[in-house]
C-alpha positions as CSV (number, residue, x, y, z in Angstrom):
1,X,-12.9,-5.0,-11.0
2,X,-16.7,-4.5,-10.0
3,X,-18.3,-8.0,-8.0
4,X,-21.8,-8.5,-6.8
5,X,-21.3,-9.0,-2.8
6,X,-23.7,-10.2,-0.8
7,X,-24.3,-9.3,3.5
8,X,-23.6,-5.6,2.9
9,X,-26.4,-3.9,4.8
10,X,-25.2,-0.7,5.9
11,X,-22.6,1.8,6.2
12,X,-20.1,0.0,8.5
13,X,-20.5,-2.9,6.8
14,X,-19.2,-0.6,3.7
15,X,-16.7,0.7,6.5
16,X,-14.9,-2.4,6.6
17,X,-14.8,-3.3,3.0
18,X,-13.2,-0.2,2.1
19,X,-11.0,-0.4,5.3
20,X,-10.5,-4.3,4.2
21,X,-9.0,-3.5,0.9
22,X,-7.2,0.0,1.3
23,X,-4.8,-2.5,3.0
24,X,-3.8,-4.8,0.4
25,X,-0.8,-2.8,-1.7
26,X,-1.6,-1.6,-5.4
27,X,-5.2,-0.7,-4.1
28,X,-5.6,2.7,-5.4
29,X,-9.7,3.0,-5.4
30,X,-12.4,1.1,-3.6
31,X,-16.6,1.7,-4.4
32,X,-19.5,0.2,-2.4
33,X,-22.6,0.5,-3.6
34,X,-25.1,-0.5,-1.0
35,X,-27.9,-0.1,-3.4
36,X,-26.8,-2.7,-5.8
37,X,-24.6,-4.6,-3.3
38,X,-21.6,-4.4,-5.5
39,X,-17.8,-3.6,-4.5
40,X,-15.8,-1.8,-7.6
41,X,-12.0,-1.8,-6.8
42,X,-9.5,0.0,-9.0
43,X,-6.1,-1.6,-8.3
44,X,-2.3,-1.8,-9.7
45,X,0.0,-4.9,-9.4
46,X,1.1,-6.2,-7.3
47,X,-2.9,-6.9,-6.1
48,X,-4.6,-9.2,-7.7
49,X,-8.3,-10.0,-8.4
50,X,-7.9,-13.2,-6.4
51,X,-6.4,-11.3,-3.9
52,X,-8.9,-8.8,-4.2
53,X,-12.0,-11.4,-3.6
54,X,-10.1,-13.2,-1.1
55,X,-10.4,-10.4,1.0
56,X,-13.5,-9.3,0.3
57,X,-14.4,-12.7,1.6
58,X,-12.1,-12.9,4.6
59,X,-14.3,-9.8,5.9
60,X,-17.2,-11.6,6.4
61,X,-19.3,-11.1,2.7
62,X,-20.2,-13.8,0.1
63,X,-19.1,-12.4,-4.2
64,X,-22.1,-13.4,-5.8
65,X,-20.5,-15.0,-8.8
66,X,-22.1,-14.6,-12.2
């Protein structure tokens, strides 16, 4: 799953995304790119990409969705 995120202006911000969803069970890879403010997230069940946004969102950052 790659999502545009909004509010990610430095590294601890990217910090706590990747701490964020290294939590959630199934997550197996998690990319922030702060140059084109997106998250990429390689997961297995049982996460889901709701799941997956969800806590994106609970951390404090806004998916830009397309």
């Amino acid at each position: 799953m790659v999502c545009s995120v909004s509010g990610i202006p430095n590294k601890e911000s990217k910090t706590q995304i990747k701490n964020a969803l290294g939590k959630i069970e199934g997550v197996n890879e998690v990319g922030v790119n702060l140059a084109t403010g997106t998250v990429e997230v390689r997961y297995n069940d049982p996460a889901t990409e709701v799941e997956l946004k969800s806590c994106i969102e609970n951390a404090g950052f806004k998916i830009a969705y397309e």
